[in-house]
C-alpha positions in Angstrom: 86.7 107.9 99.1 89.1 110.3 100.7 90.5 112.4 97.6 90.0 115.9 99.7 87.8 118.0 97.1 89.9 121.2 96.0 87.0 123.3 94.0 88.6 126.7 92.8 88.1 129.2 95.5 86.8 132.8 95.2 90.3 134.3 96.2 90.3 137.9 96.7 92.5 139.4 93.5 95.1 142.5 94.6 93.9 145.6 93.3 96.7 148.5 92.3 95.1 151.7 92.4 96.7 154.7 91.1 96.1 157.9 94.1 94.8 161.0 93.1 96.3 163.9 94.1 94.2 167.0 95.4 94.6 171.0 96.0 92.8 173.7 98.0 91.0 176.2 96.6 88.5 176.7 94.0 89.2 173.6 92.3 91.6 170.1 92.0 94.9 169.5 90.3 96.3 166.2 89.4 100.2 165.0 88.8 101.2 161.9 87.3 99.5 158.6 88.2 102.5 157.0 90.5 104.2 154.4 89.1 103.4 150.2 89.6 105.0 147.4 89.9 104.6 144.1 89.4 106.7 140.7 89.6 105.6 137.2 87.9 105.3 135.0 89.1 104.2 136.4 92.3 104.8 133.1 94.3 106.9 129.8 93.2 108.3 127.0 94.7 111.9 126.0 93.5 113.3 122.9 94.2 117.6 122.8 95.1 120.0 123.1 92.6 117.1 124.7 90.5 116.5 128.2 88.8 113.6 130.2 88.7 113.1 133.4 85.8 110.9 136.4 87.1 110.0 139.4 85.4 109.2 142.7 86.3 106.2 144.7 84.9 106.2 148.7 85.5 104.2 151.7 84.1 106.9 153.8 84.0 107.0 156.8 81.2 110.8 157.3 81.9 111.1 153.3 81.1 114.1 152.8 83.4 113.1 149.5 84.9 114.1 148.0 88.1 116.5 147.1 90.5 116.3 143.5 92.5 117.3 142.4 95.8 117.4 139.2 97.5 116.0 138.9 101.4 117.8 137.3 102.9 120.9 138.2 101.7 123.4 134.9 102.2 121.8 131.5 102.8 119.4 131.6 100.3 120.3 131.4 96.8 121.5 134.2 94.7 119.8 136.2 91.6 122.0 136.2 88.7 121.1 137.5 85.2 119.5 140.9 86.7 118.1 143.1 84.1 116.0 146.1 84.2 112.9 143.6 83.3 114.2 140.1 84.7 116.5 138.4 87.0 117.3 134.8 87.6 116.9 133.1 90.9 119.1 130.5 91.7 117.9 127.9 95.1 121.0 126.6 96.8 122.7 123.6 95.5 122.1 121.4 98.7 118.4 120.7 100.4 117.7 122.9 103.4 116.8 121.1 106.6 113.4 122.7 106.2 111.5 124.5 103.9 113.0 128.3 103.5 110.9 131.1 102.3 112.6 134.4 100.7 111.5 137.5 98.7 112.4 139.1 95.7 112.0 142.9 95.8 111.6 144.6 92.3 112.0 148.3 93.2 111.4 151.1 90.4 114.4 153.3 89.3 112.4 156.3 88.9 110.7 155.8 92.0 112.2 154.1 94.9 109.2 153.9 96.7 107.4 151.9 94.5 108.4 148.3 94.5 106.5 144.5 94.1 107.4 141.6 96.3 107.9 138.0 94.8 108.1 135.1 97.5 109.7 131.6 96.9 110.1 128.6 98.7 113.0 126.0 98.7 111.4 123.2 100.1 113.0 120.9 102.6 114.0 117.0 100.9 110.1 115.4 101.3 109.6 113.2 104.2 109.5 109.4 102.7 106.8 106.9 103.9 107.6 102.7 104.5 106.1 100.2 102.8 104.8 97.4 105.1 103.9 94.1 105.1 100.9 92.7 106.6 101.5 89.3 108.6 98.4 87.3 108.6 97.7 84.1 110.5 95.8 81.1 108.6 95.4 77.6 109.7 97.6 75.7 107.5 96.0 72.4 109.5 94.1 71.7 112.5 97.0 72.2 114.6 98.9 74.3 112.7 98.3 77.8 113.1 100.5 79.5 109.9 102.2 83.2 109.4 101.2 83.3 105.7 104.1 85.1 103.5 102.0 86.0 100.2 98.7 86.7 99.0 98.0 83.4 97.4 98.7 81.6 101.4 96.4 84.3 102.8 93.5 82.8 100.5 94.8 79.3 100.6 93.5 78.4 104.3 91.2 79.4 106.6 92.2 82.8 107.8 92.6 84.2 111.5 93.4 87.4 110.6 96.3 89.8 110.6 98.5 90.2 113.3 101.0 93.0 112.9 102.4 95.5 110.3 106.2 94.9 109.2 108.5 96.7 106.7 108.5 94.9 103.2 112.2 95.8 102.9 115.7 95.4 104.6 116.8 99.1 106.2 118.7 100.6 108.9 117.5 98.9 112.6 116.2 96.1 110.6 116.4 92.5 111.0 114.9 89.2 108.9 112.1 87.7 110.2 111.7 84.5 108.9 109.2 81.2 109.4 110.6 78.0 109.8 108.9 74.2 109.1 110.0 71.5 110.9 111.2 68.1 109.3 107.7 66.5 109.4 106.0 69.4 107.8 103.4 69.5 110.5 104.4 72.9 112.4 105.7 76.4 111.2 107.2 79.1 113.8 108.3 82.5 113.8 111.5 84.4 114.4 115.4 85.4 114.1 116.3 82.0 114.9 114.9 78.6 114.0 114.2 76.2 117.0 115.9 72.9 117.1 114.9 71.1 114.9 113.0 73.6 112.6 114.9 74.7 108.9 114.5 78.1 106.9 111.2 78.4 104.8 110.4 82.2 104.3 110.9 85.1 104.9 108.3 87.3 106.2 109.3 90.7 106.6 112.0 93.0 107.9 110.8 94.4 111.7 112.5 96.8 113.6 115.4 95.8 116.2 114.1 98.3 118.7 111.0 100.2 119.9 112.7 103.5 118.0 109.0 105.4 116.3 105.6 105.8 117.9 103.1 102.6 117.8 105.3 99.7 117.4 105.1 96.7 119.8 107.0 93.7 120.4 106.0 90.9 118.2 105.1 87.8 120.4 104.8 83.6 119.4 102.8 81.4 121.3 103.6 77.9 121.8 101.0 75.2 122.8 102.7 72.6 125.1 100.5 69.5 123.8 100.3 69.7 120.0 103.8 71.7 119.9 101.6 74.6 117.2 103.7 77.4 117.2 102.1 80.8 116.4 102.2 84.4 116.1 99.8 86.7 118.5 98.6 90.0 118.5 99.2 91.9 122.7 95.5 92.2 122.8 95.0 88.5 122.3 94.9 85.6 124.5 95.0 81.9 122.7 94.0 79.2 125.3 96.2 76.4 125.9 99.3 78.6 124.5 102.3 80.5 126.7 103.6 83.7 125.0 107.5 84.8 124.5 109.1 87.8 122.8 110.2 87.4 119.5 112.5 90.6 120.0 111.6 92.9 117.1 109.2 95.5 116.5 106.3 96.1 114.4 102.8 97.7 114.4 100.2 95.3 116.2 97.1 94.9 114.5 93.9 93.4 115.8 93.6 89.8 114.3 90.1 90.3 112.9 88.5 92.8 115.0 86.7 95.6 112.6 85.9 97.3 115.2 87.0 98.3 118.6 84.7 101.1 120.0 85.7 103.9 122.5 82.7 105.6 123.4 81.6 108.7 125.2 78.9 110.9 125.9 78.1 114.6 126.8 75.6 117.4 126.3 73.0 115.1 124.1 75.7 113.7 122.0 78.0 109.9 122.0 80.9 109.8 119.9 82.6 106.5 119.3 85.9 105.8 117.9 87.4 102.8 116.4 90.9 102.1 117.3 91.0 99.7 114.1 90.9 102.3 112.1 93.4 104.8 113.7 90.9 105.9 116.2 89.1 107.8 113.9 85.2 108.9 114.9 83.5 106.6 113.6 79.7 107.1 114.5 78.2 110.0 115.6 74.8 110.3 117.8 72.7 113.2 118.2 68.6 112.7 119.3 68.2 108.6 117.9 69.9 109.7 114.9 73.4 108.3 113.8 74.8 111.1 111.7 78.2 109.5 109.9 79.2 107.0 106.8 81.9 104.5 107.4 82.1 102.9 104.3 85.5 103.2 103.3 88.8 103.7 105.8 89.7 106.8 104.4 86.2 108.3 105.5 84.8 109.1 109.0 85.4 112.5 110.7 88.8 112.4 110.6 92.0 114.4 109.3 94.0 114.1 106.4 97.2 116.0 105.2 98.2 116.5 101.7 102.2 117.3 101.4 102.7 120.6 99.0 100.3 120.8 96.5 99.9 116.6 96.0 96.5 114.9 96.3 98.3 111.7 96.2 101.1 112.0 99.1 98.4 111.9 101.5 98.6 110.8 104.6 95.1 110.0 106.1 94.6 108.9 109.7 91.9 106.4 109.3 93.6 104.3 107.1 94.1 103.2 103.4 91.5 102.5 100.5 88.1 102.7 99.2 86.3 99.6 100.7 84.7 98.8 104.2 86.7 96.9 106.5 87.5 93.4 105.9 90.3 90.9 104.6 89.7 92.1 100.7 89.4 95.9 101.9 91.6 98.3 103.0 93.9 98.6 105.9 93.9 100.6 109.1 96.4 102.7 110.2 98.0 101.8 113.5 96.3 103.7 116.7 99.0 105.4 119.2 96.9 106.4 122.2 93.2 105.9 122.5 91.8 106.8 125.3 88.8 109.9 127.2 89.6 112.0 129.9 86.4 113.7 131.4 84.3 114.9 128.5 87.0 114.6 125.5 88.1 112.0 123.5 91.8 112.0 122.5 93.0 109.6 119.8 96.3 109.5 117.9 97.2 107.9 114.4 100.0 106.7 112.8 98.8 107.3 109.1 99.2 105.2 106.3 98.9 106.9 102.4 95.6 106.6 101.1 96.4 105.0 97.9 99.4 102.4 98.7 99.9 102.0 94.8 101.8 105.3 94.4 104.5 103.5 96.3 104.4 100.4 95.1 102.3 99.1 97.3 98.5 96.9 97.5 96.2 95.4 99.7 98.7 93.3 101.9 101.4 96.1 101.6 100.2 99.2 103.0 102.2 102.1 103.3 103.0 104.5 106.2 104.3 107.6 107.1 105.8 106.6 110.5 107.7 110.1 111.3 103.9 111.4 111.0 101.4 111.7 113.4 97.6 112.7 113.1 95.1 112.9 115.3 92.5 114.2 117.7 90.9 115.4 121.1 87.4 115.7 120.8 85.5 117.7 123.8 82.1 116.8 123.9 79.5 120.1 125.3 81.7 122.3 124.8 81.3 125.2 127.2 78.3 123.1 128.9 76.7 124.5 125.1 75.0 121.5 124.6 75.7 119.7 121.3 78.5 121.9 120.2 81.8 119.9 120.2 85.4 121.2 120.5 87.4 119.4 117.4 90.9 120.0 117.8 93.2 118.3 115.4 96.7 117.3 116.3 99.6 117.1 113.7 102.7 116.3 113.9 105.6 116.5 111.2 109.4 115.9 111.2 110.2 119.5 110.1 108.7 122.3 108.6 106.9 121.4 105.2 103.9 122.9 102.9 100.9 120.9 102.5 96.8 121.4 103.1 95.5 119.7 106.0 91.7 118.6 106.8 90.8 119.8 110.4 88.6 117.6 109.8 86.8 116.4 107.1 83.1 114.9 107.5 81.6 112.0 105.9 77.7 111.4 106.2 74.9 109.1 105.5 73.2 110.1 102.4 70.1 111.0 104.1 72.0 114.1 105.1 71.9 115.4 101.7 70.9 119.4 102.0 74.0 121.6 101.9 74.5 125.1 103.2 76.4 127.5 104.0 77.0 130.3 107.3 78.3 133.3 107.5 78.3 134.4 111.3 78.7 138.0 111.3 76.4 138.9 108.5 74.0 136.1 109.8 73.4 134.8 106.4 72.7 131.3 105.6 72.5 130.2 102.1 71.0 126.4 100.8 73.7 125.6 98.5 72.6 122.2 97.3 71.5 122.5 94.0 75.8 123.9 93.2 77.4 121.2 94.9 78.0 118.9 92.1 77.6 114.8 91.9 81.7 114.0 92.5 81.4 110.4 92.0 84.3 109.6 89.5 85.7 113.1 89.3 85.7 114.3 93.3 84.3 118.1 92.4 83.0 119.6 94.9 82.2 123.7 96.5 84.1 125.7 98.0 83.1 128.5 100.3 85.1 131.1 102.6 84.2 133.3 105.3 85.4 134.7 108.2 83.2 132.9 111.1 81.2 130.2 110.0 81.0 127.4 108.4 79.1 124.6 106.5 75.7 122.5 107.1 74.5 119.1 105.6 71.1 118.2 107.0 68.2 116.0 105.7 65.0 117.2 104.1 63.1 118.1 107.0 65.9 120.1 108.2 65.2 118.6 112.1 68.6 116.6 111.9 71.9 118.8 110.7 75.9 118.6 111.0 77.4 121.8 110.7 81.4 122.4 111.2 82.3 126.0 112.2 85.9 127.9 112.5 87.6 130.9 112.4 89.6 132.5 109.6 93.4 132.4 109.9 93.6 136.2 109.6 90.8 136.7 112.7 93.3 134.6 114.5 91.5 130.7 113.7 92.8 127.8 111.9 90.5 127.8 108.7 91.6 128.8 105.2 88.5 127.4 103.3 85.7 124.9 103.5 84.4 122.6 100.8 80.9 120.4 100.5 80.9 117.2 98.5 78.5 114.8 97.5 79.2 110.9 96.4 75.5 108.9 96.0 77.6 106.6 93.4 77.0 103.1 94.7 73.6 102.6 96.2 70.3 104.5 97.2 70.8 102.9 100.3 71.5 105.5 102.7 72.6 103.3 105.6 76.2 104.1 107.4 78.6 101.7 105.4 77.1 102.2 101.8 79.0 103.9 98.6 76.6 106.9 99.7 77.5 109.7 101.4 78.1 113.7 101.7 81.2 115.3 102.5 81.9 118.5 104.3 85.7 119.4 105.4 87.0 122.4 107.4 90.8 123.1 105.5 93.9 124.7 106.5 96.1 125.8 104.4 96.5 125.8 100.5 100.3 124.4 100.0 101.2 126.6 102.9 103.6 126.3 106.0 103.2 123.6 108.7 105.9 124.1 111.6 108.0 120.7 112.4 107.0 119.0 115.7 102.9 119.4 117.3 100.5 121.8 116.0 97.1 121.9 116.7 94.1 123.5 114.9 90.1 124.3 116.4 86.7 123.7 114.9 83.6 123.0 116.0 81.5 120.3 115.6 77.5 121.0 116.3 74.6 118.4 115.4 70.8 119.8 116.0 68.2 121.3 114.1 69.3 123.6 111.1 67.8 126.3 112.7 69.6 125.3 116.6 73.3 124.8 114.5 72.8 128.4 113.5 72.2 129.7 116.4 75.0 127.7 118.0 77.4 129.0 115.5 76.1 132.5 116.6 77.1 131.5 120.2 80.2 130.7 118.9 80.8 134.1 117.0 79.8 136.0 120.0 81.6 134.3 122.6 84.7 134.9 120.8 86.0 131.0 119.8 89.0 130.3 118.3 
C-alpha cells in the first residue's frame, strides 16, 4: 500500500497580540490596543479564468475598513469589487507557464501600519501522465513465440513474460505497431511493416518514433533461421538460435519475467540492495543478520513518492504501481533510468508510474506513467565513516514549477518492527509512541510528528534491532516539513518481508507547497542499530551540523 498517510499535524496557530504601552515614573499608562487585521482566507489556490472572494477582519473603533493591493501589480490578475470589508480576486484568463504566487495586502485606514497578508497561487496547467500498454510474449505453439494484444491472449498460452512498455494511444512522435500472421497461421511477427508474406492481425500499441524522454529503448525482433519463429526481445535478453534487428521505435524495456534484479552494496555494517524491476527502489535492507524492510507490494520499499497539489491520487511513485507482490496478476514496475554504485553510494533513477492506474483509465496491463517525471536516489552507505548512518538523498525532477508533497523517503518494514517512537535532537527526548499510532488498514491513518532535528524510530520488542530516519527542518535550513508513522498488520501475522504486514515511517517535504521545475534534491538519514545506538547517532547528526 503506498497511500502516503496525511494525519493532521500540530501546526503552530499565529497569535495577534495587542502591545502595551508603558510610562516612567511612579506608575503605567495605557492607549488604545493597536488595531488588527486579518484576511480570509489566509491562503488559496485559484485556478485561471477563476475568481476568489476575500474578506477583511479589523478591530477598528473608527470602523473605516481597508484598503487592498495587489503584488505584483500587472501579470497577475487584478482585484475587482474592492470594498472596505472585501475584494474580489480575479487569476488571469490564460494558464501561467508555472505556478505564480502573489499577495493580497489588506491595510487599515486608520492605521497604515497595520495590515494582513493573503497569498494565492495560480497554478501552472498540471503535467498529464501516458497510459501504456504492456507487451507480453506467450507461446502461441511450440514454435511460435506470440506478442499477445489483450488480456484474454496473455492467459490463453503459456506466458514468457513482458517485454516492453508502449503507449495505448496514437499521439504526436507516434507510430502503429502492429503483429502480423502469415498465410499458414503458424508464425506471428512484430513491426511497422509486415514481411513478405505476412498480412495485418493487430495492433499492439502506439511506440515512440524516436528516443525523445528518458528510459526508452529500441524495441528489437528476433528471428530463428530454422523454424522461421519470429519474436519480440527484451536488450537484456539473449534467445539461442535467434539473430536480433531493430524494429525502429521506442518504448520502455522491461525484463521478461525477472522479479528481481539486485544491485547490491555494502559499507559501515550495512548492504543495501536495489531492484531495478521495480524502478531501482531499495528493496532489502541488512543491518547485524537482520533484514529490516517489506516488499510486499510495488508501491512499498524505501522509496519516494510525490503527490501533485494537494491529490493523494495523482501520485507518482517510483517503485511502481499497485498493491500486490510482483508477478503476472500483480502490479507493474516502473521503468529504471540509471542503476548503478559509485564507491560507497548507490544511485538509482525512476521513471514513475501512478500508483493507482484506474484514475486514468487504466488496469493491470495498462499502466500509467508520468514520463516528463523523474524520481529517484543516491544512497551513501557510512556516512561520514559513522558506521550504520546512511546519507538518503532523493532526486526529483519536474517539468516546471508545481505544488505537491513529496516522500524523501518513505519506509516500509517487516512487521516485527512494530515499536514506534519518536526524537527530538536538541531537547534529547525520545518518546514510545506506539500505543497512538493507529491500525490504518482500510482507512491509511496514521501520526504525525514535527520537530526541528530528529526524526522517527520503528524497532522490535527487544529494542536490539531499530530503523530510525532523521532530517532537518526546512526553516533550520533541511528538507523536512513533517514525519508520519503508520502501521498496516491487515493480511497476515506472518511477519516475513513480502507479507500484507508491515510498518510505515516517511520523512515529508512539503504540504501542497512549491517544487522548482528541473533537479532538486532533498537529505535524510537513514540509521539501523540498537534503539539506544540510533539515538545516539541522530545526536551525532545534530551536533555535527547535517543538513
Amino acid at each position: 500500500m503506498n497511500c502516503l498517510a496525511r494525519p493532521a499535524l500540530p501546526f503552530a496557530a499565529a497569535a495577534l497580540t495587542a502591545l502595551l504601552l508603558s510610562c516612567g515614573g511612579g506608575g503605567t499608562a495605557s492607549g488604545p490596543a493597536p488595531i488588527t487585521v486579518a484576511v480570509t482566507p489566509a491562503t488559496s489556490t485559484v485556478y485561471a479564468g477563476e475568481s476568489e472572494a476575500l474578506s477583511a477582519m479589523l478591530d477598528d473603533p473608527a470602523q473605516k475598513g481597508v484598503t487592498w493591493t495587489l503584488t505584483p501589480a500587472s501579470g497577475a490578475g487584478t482585484l475587482t469589487q474592492p470594498t472596505p470589508a472585501s475584494v474580489t480576486y480575479a487569476a488571469p484568463p490564460t494558464e501561467p507557464a508555472d505556478d505564480v504566487t502573489l499577495t493580497i495586502t489588506a491595510t487599515s485606514v486608520s492605521d497604515p501600519t497595520r495590515n494582513a497578508v493573503a497569498t494565492v497561487t495560480v497554478p501552472a496547467p498540471p503535467v498529464v501522465p501516458t497510459t501504456l500498454r504492456v507487451l507480453y510474449r506467450v507461446r502461441y505453439s511450440d514454435a511460435d513465440r506470440m506478442t499477445s494484444v489483450e488480456a484474454a491472449e496473455r492467459n490463453a498460452y503459456p506466458f514468457d513474460g513482458e517485454i516492453y512498455y508502449v503507449p495505448d494511444q496514437p499521439g504526436g512522435e507516434r507510430v502503429s505497431l502492429n503483429r502480423y500472421v502469415n498465410a499458414a497461421l503458424t508464425d506471428h511477427a512484430d513491426g511497422t511493416s509486415p514481411p513478405p508474406g505476412y498480412t495485418l492481425e493487430q495492433t499492439l500499441g502506439y511506440p515512440w518514433a524516436q528516443a525523445s524522454r528518458p528510459g526508452i529503448d529500441v524495441l528489437s525482433e528476433a528471428l530463428n533461421p530454422s523454424t522461421g519463429d519470429h519474436t519480440l526481445v527484451a536488450p537484456s535478453e539473449s534467445l539461442s538460435g535467434y539473430t536480433v534487428s531493430s524494429l525502429g521505435v521506442y518504448g520502455y524495456p522491461r525484463l521478461v519475467n525477472s522479479a528481481e534484479v539486485i544491485l547490491s552494496l555494502s559499507a559501515g555494517g550495512v548492504t543495501v540492495e536495489s531492484n531495478r524491476a521495480a524502478g531501482g527502489v531499495t528493496w532489502r535492507w541488512f543491518w547485524n543478520g537482520m533484514q529490516f524492510e517489506n516488499h510486499f507490494a510495488y508501491g512499498s520499499q524505501i522509496q519516494a513518492a510525490f503527490y501533485f497539489g494537494t491529490s493523494a491520487t495523482l501520485n507518482p511513485t517510483e517503485a511502481g504501481n499497485g498493491y500486490y507482490p510482483a508477478g503476472v496478476d500483480a502490479g507493474r514496475g516502473s521503468p529504471t533510468v540509471r542503476f548503478e554504485n559509485q564507491g560507497t553510494t548507490q544511485i538509482t533513477r525512476a521513471v514513475p508510474l501512478n500508483w493507482d492506474p484506474a484514475l486514468f483509465g487504466g488496469d493491470l496491463d495498462h499502466p500509467v506513467i508520468w514520463d516528463s517525471l523523474i524520481l529517484g536516489k543516491d544512497l551513501t552507505l557510512n556516512f561520514n565513516n559513522m558506521g550504520p548512518v546512511a546519507r538518503y538523498t532523493t532526486h526529483l525532477t519536474l517539468p516546471h514549477a508545481t505544488l505537491g508533497t513529496l516522500a524523501i523517503p518513505t519506509g516500509y518494514l517487516r512487521g516485527n518492527l512494530n515499536r514506534f517512537w519518536t526524537y527530538d535532537a536538541q531537547s534529547k527526548k525520545l518518546t514510545e509512541v506506539t500505543g497512538r499510532v493507529p491500525n490504518g488498514c482500510g482507512n491509511d491513518s496514521g501520526f504525525g510528528f514535527n520537530t526541528n532535528y530528529g526524526g522517527v524510530m520503528i524497532s522490535d520488542t527487544t529494542l536490539a534491532y531499530t530503523m530510525g530516519v532523521y532530517g532537518v527542518g526546512i526553516a533550520q535550513g533541511g528538507s523536512v516539513n513533517y514525519y508520519a508513522l503508520s502501521s498496516y498488520p491487515c493480511g497476515s501475522s506472518d511477519t516475513s518481508e513480502s507479507v500484507y504486514n508491515f510498518n510505515v515511517w516517511a520523512a515529508v517535504r512539503g504540504n501542497n507547497t512549491p517544487f522548482p521545475a528541473g533537479e532538486s534534491t532533498y537529505n535524510t538519514y537513514i540509521i539501523t542499530d540498537s534503539l539506544r545506538n540510533v539515538t545516539a547517532l541522530m545526536d551525532d547528526l545534530y551536533r555535527g551540523g547535517a543538513r
